[in-house]
TORTORLO-503934 format. One record per residue (C-alpha): residue number from 1; residue in three letters; z, y, x. Coordinates in steps of 0.05 Angstrom, whole numbers, plus 5000, padded with zeros to 4 digits. Layout:
residues N
{num->NUM	residu->ALA	up->Z	north->Y	east->X}
...
end
This chain:
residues 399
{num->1	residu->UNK	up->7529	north->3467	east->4113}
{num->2	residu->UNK	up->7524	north->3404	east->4150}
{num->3	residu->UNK	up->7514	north->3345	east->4121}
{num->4	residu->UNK	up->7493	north->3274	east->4136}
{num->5	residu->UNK	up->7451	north->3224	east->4079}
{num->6	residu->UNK	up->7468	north->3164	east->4081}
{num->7	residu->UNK	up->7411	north->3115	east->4058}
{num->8	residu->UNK	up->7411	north->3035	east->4067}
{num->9	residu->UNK	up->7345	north->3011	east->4046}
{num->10	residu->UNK	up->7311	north->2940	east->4035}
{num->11	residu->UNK	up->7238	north->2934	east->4034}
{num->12	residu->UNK	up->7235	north->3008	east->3991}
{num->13	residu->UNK	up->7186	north->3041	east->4052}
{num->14	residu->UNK	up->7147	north->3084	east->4009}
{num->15	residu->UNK	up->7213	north->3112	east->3964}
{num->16	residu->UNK	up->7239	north->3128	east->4036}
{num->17	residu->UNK	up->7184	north->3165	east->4055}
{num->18	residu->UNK	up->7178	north->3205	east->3987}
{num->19	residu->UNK	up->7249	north->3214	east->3994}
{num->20	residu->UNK	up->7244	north->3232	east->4069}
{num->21	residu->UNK	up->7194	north->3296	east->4048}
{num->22	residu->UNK	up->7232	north->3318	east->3993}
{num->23	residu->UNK	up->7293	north->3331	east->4031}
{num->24	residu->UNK	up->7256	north->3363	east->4090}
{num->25	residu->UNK	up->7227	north->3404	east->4037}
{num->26	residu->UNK	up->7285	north->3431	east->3993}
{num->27	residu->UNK	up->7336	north->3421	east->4051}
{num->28	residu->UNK	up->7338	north->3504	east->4054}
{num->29	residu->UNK	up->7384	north->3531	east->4104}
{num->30	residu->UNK	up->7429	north->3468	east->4110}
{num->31	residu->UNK	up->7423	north->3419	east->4172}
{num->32	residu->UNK	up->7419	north->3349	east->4138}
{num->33	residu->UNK	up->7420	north->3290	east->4186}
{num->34	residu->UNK	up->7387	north->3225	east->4149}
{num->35	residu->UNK	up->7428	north->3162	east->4169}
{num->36	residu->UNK	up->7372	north->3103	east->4143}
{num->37	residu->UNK	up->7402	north->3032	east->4144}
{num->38	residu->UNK	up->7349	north->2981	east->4149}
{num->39	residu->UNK	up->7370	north->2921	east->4107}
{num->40	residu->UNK	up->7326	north->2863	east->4146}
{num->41	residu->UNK	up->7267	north->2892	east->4119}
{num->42	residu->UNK	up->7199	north->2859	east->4114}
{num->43	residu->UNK	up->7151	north->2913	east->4096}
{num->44	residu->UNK	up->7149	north->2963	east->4155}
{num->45	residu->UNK	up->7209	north->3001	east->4146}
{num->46	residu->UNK	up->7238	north->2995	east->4223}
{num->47	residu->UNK	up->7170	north->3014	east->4249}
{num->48	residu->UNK	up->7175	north->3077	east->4211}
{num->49	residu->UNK	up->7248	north->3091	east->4220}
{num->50	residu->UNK	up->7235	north->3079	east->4300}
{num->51	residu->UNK	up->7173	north->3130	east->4292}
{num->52	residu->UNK	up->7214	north->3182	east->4246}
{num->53	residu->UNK	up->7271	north->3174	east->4303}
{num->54	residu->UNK	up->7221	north->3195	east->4361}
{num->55	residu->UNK	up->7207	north->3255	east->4325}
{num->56	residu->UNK	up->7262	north->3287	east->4292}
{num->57	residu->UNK	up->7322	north->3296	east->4324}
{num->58	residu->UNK	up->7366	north->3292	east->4260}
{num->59	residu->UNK	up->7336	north->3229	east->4229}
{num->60	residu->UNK	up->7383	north->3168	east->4256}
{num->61	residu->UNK	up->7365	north->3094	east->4236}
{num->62	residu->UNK	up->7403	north->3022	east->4242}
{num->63	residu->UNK	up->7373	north->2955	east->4245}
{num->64	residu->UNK	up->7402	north->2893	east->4198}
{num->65	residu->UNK	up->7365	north->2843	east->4254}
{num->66	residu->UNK	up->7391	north->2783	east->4220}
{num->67	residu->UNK	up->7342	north->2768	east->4177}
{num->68	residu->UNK	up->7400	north->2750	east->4116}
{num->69	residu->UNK	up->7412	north->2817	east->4068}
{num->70	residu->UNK	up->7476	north->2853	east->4076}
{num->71	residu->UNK	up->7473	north->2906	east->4027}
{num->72	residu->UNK	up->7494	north->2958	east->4006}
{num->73	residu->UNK	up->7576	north->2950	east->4001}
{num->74	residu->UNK	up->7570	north->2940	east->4074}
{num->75	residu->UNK	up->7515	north->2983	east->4101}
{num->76	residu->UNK	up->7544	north->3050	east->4066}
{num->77	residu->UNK	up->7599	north->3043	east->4108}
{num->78	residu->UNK	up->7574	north->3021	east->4179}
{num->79	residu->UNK	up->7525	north->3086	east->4164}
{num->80	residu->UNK	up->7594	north->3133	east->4155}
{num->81	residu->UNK	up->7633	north->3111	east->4207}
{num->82	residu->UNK	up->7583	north->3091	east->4252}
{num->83	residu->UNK	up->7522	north->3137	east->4255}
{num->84	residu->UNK	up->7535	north->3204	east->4212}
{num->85	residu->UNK	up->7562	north->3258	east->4264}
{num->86	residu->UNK	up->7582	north->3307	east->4207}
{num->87	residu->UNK	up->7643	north->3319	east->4162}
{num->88	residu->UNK	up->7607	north->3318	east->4092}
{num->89	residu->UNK	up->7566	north->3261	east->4073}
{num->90	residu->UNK	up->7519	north->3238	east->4013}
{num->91	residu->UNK	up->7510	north->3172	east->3980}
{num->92	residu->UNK	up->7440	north->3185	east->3970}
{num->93	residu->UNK	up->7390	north->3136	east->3950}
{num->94	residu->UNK	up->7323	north->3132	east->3969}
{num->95	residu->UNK	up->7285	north->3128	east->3906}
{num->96	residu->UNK	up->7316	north->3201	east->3904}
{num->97	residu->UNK	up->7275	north->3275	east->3904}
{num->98	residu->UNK	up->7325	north->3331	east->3931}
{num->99	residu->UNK	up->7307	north->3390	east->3880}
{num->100	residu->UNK	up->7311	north->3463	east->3903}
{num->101	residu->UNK	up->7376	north->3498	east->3911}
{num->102	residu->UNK	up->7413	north->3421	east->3905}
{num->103	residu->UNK	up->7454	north->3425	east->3976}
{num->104	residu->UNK	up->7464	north->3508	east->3959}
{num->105	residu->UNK	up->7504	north->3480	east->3896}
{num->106	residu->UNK	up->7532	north->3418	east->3937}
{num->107	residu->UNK	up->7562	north->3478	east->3987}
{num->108	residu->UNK	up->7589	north->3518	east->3927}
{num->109	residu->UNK	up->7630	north->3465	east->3897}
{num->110	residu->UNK	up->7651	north->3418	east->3957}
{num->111	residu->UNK	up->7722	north->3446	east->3961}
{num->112	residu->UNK	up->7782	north->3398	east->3998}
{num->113	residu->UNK	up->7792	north->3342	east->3956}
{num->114	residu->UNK	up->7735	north->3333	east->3918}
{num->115	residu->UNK	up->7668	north->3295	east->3907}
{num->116	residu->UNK	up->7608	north->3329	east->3883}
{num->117	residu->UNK	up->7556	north->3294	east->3845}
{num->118	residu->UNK	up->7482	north->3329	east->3832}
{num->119	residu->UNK	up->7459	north->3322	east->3766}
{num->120	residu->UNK	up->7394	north->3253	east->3757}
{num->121	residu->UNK	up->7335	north->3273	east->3725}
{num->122	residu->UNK	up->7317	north->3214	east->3697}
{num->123	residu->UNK	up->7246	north->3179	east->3666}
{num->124	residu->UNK	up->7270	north->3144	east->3605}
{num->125	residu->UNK	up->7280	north->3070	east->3635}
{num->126	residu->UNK	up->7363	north->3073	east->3631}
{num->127	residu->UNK	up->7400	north->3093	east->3571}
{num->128	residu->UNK	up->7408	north->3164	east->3558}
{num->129	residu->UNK	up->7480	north->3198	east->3569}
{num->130	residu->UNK	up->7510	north->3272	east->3569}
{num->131	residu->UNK	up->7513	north->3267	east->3650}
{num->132	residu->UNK	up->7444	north->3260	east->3653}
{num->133	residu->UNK	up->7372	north->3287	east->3634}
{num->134	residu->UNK	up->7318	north->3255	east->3610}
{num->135	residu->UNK	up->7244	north->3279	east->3635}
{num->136	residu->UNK	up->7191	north->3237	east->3653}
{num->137	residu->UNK	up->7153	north->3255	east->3720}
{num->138	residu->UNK	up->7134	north->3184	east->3743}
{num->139	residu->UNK	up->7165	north->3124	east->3757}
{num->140	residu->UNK	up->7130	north->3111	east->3833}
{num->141	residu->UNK	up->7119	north->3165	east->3890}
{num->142	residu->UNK	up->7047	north->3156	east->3887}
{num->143	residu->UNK	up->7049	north->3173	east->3804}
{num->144	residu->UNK	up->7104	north->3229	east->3815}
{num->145	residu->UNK	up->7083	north->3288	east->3782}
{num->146	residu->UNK	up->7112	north->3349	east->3833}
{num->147	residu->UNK	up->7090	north->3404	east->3801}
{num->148	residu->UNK	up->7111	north->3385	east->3732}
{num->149	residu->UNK	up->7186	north->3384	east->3757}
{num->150	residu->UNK	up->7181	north->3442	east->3800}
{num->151	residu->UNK	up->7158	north->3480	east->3737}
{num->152	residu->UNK	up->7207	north->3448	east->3689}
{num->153	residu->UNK	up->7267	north->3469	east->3739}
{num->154	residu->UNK	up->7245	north->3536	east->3743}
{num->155	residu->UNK	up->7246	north->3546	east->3668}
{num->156	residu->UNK	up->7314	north->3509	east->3663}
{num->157	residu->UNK	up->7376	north->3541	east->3640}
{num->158	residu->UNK	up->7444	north->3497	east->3642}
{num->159	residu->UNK	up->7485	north->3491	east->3590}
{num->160	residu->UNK	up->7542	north->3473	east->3641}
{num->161	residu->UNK	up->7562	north->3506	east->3709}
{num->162	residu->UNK	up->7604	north->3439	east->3715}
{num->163	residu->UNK	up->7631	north->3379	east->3691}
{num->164	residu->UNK	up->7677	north->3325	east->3713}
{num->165	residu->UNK	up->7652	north->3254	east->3733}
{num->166	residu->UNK	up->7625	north->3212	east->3793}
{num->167	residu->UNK	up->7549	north->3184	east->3805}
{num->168	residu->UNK	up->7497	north->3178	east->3861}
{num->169	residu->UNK	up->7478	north->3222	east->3891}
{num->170	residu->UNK	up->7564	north->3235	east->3908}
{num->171	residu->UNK	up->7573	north->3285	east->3970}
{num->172	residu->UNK	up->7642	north->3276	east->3998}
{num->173	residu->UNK	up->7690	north->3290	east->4057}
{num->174	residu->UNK	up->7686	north->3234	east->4108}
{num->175	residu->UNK	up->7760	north->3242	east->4131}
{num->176	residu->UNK	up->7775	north->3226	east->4038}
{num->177	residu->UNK	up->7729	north->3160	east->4048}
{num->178	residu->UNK	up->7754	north->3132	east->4105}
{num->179	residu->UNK	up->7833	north->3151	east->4087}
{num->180	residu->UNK	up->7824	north->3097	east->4026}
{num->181	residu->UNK	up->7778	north->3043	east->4073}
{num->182	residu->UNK	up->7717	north->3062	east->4050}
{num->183	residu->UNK	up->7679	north->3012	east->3998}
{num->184	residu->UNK	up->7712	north->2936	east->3993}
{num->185	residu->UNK	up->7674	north->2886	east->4018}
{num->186	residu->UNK	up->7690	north->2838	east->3963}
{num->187	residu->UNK	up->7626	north->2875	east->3926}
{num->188	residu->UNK	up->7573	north->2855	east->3987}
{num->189	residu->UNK	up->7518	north->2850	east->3979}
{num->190	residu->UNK	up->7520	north->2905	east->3920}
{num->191	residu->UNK	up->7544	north->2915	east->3847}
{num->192	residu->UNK	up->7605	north->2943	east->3823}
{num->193	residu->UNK	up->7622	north->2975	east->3890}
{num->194	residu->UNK	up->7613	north->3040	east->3874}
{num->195	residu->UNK	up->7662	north->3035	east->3810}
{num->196	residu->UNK	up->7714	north->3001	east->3858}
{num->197	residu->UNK	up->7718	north->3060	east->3899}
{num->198	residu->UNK	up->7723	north->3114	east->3846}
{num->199	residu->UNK	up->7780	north->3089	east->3813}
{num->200	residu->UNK	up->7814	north->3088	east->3878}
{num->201	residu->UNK	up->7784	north->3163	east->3894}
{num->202	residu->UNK	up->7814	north->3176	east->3828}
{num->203	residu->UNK	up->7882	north->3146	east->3847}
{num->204	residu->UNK	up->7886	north->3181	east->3906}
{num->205	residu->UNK	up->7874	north->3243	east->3886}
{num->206	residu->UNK	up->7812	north->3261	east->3888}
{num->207	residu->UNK	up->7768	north->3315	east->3840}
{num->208	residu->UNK	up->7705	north->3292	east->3815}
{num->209	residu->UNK	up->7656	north->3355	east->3804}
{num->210	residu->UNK	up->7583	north->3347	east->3772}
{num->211	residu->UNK	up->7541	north->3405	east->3781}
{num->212	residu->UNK	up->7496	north->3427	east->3739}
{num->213	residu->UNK	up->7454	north->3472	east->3785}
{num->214	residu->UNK	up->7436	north->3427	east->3835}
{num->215	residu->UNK	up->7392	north->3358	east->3815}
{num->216	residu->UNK	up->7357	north->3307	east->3838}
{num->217	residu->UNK	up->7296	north->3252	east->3804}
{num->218	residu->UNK	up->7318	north->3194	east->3811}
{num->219	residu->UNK	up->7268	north->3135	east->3801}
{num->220	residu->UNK	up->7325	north->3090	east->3774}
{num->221	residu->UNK	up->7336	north->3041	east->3819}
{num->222	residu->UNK	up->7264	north->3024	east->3849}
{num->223	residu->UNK	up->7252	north->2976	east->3903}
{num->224	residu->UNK	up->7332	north->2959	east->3906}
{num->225	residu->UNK	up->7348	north->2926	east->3835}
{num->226	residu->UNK	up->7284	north->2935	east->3790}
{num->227	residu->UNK	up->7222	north->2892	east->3777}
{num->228	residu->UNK	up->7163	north->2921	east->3742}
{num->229	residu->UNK	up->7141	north->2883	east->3684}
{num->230	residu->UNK	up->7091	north->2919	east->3653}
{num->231	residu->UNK	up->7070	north->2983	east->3687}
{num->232	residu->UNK	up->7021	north->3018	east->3635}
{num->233	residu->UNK	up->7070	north->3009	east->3576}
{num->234	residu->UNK	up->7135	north->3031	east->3634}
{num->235	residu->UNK	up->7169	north->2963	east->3621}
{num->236	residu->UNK	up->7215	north->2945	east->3676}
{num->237	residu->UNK	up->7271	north->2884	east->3691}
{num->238	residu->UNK	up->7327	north->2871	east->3741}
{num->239	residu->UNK	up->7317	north->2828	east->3788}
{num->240	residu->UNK	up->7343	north->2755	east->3780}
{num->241	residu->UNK	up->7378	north->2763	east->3847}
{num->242	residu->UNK	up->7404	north->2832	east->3827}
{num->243	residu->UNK	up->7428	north->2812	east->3762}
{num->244	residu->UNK	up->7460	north->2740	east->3798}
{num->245	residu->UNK	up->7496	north->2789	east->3838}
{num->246	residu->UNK	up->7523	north->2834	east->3781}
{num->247	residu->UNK	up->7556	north->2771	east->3750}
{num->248	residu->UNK	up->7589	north->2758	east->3813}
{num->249	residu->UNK	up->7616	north->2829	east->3825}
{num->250	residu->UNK	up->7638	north->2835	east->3757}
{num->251	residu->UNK	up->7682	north->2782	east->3759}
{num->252	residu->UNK	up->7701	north->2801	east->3826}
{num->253	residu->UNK	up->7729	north->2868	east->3796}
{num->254	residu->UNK	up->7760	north->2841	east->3747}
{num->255	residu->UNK	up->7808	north->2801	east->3786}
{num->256	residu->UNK	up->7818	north->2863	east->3832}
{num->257	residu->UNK	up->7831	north->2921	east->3771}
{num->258	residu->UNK	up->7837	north->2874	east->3701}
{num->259	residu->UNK	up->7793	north->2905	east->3660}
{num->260	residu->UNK	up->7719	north->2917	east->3656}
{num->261	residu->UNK	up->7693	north->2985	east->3681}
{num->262	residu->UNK	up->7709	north->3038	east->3636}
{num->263	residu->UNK	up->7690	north->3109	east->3647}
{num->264	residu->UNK	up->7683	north->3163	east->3593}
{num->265	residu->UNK	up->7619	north->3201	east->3573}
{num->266	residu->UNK	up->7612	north->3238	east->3632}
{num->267	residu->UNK	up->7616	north->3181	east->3687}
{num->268	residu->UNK	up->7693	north->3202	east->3701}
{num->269	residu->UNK	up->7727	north->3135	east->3716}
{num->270	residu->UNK	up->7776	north->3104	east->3651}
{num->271	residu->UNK	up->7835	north->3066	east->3697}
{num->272	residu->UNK	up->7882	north->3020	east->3654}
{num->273	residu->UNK	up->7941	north->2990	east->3679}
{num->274	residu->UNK	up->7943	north->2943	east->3731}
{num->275	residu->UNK	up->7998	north->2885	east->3700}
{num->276	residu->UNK	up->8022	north->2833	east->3744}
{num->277	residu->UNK	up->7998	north->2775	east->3690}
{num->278	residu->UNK	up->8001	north->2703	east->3690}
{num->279	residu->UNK	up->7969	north->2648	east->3636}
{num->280	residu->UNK	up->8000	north->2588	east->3611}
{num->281	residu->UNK	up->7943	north->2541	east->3583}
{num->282	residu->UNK	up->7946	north->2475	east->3547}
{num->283	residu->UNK	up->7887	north->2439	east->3518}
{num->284	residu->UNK	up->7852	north->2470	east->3573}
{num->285	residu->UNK	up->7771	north->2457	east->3588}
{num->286	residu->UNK	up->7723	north->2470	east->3650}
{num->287	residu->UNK	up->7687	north->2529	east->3599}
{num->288	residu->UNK	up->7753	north->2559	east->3589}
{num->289	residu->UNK	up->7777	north->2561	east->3658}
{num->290	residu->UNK	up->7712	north->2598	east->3685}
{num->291	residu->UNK	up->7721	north->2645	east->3623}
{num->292	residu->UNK	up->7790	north->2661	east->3642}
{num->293	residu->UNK	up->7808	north->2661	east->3711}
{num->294	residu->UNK	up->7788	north->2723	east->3727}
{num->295	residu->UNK	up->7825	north->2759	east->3683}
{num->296	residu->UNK	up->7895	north->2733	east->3708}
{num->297	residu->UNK	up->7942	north->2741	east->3773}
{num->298	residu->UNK	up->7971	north->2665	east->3766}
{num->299	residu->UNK	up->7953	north->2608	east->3721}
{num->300	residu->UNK	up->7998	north->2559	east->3702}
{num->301	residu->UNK	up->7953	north->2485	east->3675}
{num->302	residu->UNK	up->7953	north->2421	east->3684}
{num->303	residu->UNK	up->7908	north->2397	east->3750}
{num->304	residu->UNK	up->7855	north->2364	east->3713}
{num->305	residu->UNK	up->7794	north->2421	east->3726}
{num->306	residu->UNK	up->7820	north->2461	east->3780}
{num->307	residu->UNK	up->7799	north->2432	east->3836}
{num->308	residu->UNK	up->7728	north->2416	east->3808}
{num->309	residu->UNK	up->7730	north->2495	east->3793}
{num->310	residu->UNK	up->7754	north->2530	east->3862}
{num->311	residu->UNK	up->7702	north->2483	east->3890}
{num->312	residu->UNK	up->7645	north->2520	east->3840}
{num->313	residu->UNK	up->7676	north->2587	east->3846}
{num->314	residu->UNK	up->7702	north->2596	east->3917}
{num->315	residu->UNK	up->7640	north->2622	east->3951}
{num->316	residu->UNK	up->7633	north->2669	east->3904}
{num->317	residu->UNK	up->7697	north->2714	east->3916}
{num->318	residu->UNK	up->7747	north->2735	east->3974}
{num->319	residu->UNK	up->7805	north->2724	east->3927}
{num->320	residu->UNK	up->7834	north->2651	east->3965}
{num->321	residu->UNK	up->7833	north->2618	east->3884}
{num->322	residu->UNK	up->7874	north->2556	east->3907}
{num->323	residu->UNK	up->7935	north->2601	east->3920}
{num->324	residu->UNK	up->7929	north->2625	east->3837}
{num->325	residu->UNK	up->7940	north->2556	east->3805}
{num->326	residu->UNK	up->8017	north->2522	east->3796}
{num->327	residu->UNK	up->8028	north->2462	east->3747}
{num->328	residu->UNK	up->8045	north->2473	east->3678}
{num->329	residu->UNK	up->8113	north->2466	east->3685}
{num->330	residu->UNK	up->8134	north->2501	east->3752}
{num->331	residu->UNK	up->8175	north->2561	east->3736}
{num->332	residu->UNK	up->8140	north->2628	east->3720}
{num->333	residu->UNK	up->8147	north->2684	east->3768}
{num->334	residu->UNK	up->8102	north->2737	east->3732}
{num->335	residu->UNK	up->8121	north->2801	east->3700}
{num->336	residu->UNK	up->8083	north->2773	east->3631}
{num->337	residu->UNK	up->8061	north->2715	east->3609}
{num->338	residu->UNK	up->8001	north->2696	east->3558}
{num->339	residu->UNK	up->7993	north->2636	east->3533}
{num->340	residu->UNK	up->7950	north->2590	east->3498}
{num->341	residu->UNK	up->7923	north->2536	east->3473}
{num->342	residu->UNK	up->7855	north->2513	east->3488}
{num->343	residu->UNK	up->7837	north->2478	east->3425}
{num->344	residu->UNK	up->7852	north->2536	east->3374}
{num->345	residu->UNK	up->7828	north->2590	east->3428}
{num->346	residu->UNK	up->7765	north->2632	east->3392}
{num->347	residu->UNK	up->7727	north->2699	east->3411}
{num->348	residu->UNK	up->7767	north->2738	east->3382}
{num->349	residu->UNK	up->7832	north->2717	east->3422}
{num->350	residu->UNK	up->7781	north->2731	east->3486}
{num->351	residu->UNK	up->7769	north->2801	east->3466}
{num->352	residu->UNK	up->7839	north->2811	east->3470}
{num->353	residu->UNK	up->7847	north->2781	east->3533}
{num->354	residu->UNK	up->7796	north->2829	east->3554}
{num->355	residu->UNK	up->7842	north->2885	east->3526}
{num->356	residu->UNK	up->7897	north->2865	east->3550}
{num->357	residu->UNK	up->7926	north->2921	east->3593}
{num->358	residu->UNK	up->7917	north->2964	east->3532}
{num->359	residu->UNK	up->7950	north->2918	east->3486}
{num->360	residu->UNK	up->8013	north->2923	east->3535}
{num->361	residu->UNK	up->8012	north->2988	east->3548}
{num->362	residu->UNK	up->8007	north->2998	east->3473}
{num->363	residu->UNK	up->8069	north->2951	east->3454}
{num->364	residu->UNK	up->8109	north->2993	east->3509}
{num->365	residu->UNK	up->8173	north->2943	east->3509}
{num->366	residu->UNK	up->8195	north->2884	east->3543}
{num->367	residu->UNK	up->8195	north->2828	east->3483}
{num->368	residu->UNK	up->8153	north->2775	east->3453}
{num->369	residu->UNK	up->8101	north->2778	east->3405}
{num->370	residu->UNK	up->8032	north->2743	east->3375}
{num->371	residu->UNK	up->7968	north->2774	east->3375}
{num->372	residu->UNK	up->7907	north->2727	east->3348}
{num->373	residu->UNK	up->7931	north->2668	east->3384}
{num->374	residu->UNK	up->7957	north->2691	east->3435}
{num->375	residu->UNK	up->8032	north->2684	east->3457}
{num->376	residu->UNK	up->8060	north->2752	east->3500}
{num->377	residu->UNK	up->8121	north->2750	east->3537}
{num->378	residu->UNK	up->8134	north->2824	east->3569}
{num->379	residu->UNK	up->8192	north->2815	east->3629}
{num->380	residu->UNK	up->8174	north->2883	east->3664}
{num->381	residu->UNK	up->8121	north->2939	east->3655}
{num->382	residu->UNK	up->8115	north->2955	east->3724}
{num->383	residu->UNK	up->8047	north->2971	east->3743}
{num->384	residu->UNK	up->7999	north->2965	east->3813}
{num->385	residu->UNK	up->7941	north->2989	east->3804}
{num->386	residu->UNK	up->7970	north->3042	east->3866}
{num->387	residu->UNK	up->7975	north->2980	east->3898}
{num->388	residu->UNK	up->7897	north->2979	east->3908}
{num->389	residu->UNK	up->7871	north->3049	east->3927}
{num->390	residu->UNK	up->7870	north->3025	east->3996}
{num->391	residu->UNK	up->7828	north->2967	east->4027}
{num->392	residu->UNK	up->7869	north->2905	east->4057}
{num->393	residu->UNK	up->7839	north->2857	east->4100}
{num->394	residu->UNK	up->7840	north->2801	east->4057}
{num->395	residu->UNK	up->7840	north->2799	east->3983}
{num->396	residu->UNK	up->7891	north->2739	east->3981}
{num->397	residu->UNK	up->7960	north->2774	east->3975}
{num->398	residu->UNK	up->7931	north->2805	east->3907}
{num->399	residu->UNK	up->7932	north->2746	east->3873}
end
């Protein structure tokens, strides 16, 4: 099999050289081109990528020259259409070890139409799932204890040949990647990207395959997300820029899908209707318009806060926000309406909102009804979440 890694990479030199020798290692038969992104790094990565470059043939690199971080969202993709020269690709992170026989059971499953994720080895710093194992063999390349994993993999027996969900490290078919756009830029720098473009791998078809016989050890997120706090008792934190980041992609998603991201046990992506949903508010507040903006197509208000918000909230999102608000009174033009009134509105009328899609699809007629205190007027249940498999060049005609 051919196959390129794709790897973007911001001041995490030593997890790409760890990385770097474990796939050399374990690579087996395979040919496996490495595509490295540097991300403006400050630490010595481009030295080593230009040295790596000069002497193997199947190790390319890029160069983010700017000095300002573009991330992830965008690097993945300037890496697959730019620099991999194969079919197959990875998402594959470099605070990753490629384990024996991984690409041999990457080969067995990677049929048309499908995505095959290896199965994380994980030391205990995320919460524990059924996609997922738990084993401890370091948390840094220069602590990683080899021989302990080699000898727990040889002992290990699956209980699964396969099961059905989506996670890095993903291997996938270029041609299925770049049919849908490839990852949406509304994510950049990073967060939230990766769920954007399995739901619309889902929607389009796609098969999501987790293999149990092929794994990786992942660090968790080193270098890229993860601060250490206290190493001896293996407490660690987000970043503040990472976690700044997640609150911007989160909301970001939720004006693209509607919904938080759901996915069941095994990672395999939950995708509720997408409703074409406007809010009438009275009694409205600058607190409860950055509360519920996101989670509308159109909302209807009196002027009072809006401008003072799309000046706040513009720079965070692609979505062009001043084409979302009409007065209170123009006519409505959405398939359902909620509204509400700002003085009575409490938390449990927000988990609703947050809900929502379910609570329609749930009623499953056009009619009115009252829910906490909300008001819901259902026109038409015609849904769109189709309507976003593939990437537009501007995210203002969603609103």
């Amino acid at each position: 099999m051919k196959i390129s890694l794709i790897q973007p990479g911001r001041n995490n030199l030593k997890y790409l050289k760890w990385s770097y020798s474990s796939i050399r290692k374990h690579q087996g038969e395979h040919e496996v081109e490495i595509c490295v992104a540097d991300d403006a790094s400050t630490d010595g990565t481009w030295e080593w990528c230009q040295e790596m470059m000069s002497k193997d043939s199947n190790f390319k690199a890029i160069l983010n020259d700017t000095g300002q971080r573009l991330g992830h969202t965008i690097l993945y993709d300037r890496l697959i259409n730019e620099v991999a020269t194969n079919d197959i690709c990875m998402i594959y992170h470099a605070d990753m070890y490629l384990c024996p026989g991984a690409l041999d059971a990457i080969e067995d499953e990677l049929k048309e139409k499908t995505i095959v994720s290896l199965t994380r080895i994980e030391p205990p710093l995320h919460p524990d799932g059924p996609e997922k194992i738990l084993k401890d063999f370091g948390v840094e390349p220069e602590e990683f204890n080899e021989q302990g994993l080699l000898k727990f993999l040889d002992s290990r027996v699956p209980n699964n040949d396969t099961t059905e969900g989506i996670f890095a490290p993903w291997a996938f078919w270029k041609n299925d990647f770049q049919e849908i756009g490839g990852h949406d830029p509304l994510y950049a720098p990073q967060s939230k990207e990766d769920s954007d473009i399995f739901n619309r791998f889902q929607l389009n078809g796609i098969k999501f395959i987790q293999t149990w016989h092929g794994c990786v050890y992942h660090m968790t997120c080193r270098g890229s997300r993860r601060n250490t706090v206290d190493k001896a008792k293996n407490i660690y934190e987000d970043s503040p820029e990472w976690l700044a980041q997640n609150i911007r992609s989160t909301r970001n998603f939720i004006r693209k899908w509607g919904h938080f991201v759901k996915h069941d046990d095994y990672m395999k992506p939950i995708i509720p209707p997408k409703y074409d949903i406007g809010l009438l508010i009275e009694n409205d507040n600058p607190q409860l318009l950055e509360i519920l903006e996101p989670w509308f197509n159109t909302i209807y208000i009196n002027f009072g806060v809006v401008n003072s918000y799309i000046n706040s909230e513009q720079s965070n999102t692609s979505f062009d926000l001043s084409k979302k608000f009409y007065p209170s009174n123009h006519p409505v033009f959405n398939n359902i309406l909620v509204s509400i009134n700002g003085s009575n509105f409490t938390q449990q009328d927000y988990e609703l909102i947050q809900n929502i899609s379910e609570i329609i699809t749930d009623s499953g007629e056009i009619g009115e009804f009252e829910l906490g205190n909300l008001k819901i007027n259902i026109n038409s249940l015609e849904t769109f979440e189709n309507d976003l498999i593939f990437i537009e060049n501007s995210h203002n005609e969603k609103n």
